[in-house]
N, C-alpha and C positions, 0 to 999 in steps of 0.2 A: 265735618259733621259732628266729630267727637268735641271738639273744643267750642263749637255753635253750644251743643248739648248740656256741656259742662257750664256754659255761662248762663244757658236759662236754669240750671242745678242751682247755682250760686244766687243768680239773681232772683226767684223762686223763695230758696229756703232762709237765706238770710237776711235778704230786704225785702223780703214782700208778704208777709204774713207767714212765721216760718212753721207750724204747726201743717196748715193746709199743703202749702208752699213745698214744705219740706216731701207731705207725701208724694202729691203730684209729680216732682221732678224725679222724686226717686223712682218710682215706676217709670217714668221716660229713659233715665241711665238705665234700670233694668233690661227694658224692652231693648235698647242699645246696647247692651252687652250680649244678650240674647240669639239677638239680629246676629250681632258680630260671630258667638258662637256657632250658629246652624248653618251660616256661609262660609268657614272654615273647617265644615264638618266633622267638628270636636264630636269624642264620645263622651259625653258627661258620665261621670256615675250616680249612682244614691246618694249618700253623704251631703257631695254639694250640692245636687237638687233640693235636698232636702233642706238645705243651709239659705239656698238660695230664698225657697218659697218661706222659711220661716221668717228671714228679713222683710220679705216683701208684707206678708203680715202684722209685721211688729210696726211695718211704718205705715200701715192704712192705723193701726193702732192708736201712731204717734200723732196722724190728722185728728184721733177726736177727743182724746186729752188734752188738759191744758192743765194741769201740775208742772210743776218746773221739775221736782226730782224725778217725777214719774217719765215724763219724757229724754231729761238727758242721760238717760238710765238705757229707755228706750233707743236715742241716738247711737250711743256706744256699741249697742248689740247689733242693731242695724249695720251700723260700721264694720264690726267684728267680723258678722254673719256673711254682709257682701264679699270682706275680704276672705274669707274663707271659700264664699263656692267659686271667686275667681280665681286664688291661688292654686285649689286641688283641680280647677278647671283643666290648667293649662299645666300642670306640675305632675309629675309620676311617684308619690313620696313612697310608694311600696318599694320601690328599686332603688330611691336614695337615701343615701348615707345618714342625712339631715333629720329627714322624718318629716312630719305633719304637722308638729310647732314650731319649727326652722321656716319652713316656708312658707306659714302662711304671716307669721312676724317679718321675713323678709317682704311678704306681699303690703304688709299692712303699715311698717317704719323704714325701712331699708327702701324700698324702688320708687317713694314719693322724692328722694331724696337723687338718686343715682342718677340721673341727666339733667342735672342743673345745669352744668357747664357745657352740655349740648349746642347750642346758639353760638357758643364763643368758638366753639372747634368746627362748628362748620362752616364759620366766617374764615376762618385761619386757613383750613382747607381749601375754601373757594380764592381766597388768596393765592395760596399755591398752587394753585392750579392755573390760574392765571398771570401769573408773574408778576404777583399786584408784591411790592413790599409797604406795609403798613398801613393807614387808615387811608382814605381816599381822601388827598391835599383839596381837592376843590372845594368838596363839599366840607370839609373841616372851616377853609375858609369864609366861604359863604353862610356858615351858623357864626360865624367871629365877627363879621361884618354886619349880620342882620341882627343880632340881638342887641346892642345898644341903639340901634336905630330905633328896635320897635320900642323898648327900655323909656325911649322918649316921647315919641308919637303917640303911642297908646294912652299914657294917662293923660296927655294936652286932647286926646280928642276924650276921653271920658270926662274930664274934666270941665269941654267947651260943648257938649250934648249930651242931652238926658235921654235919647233914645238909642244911643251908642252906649251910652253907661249902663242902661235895661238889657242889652247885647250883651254885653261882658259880663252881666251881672249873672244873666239866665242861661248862658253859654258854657260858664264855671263852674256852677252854682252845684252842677251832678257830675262836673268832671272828678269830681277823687272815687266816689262812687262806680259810675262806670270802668274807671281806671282798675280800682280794686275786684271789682267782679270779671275785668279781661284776667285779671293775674290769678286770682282765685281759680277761675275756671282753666286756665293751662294749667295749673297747677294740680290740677285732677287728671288733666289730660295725659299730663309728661308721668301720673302713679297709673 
């Protein structure tokens, strides 16, 4: 649900009209963090409600500007403010050592960053656990085998039909696109 969310975020604010775009999705990730809040029956305090609702403000703000500094001005704070009411959301900084600009700079450059290599360690894992050593020979093979083939085949038939060539043409045409908006949006997901 969270990485659905995060790719209508993406796909919303930065390809699709991102002033409007931008407000829209941000109130969806709100209402989803929210949600997520009041089903784990966090006690929020003041502070980051208050942090909370002032981001949610500043981005109906950001839908009806359309200044460039005036907005990514706006962005920034937005950005700021969310990381803020989710770091003291889930963080106790009265009790820690850190404080309330440790962790919420932890929330905001630090944990976008800290399971990158998540995916890789739990391939390795799942390895181990199964008694697998190294990458799976089959299917290594069978991408060794098939890409020169297709290498070949593909541009003789783009080349001997023009409604094959409109296929591949209109097929790819949004692949970097949709590519970039999956990774865009886990990349929200994994901060």
């Amino acid at each position: 649900m969270t990485l659905i969310s995060s790719v209508f975020f993406i796909s919303l604010s930065l390809f699709g009209g991102f002033n409007l775009g931008f407000t829209l999705s941000f109130f969806a990730l709100f209402l989803l963090t929210v949600f997520y809040m009041v089903k784990s029956k966090l006690r929020i305090k003041a502070f980051p409600i208050f942090c909370g609702s002032a981001a949610l403000i500043l981005s109906a703000v950001f839908g009806i500007f359309n200044d460039s500094l005036i907005n990514t001005l706006l962005f920034f704070a937005v950005f700021a403010l969310y990381g803020v009411f989710v770091s003291l959301s889930y963080t106790d900084c009265e009790n820690s050592r850190h404080g309330i600009v440790y962790s919420v700079l932890n929330t905001l450059i630090v944990a976008p960053f800290a399971f990158l290599t998540e995916p890789s360690r739990s391939y390795r894992k799942y390895c181990a656990d199964n008694n697998k050593k190294g990458p799976n020979k089959q299917v290594l093979v069978g991408i060794a085998i098939s890409i020169p083939v297709l290498l070949v085949v593909i541009p003789l038939l783009i080349s001997s039909d023009a409604a094959f060539e409109n296929l591949m043409v209109s097929l790819f045409s949004g692949a970097g696109t949709l590519i970039a908006k999956i990774l865009l949006g886990g990349d929200i997901v994994i901060t």
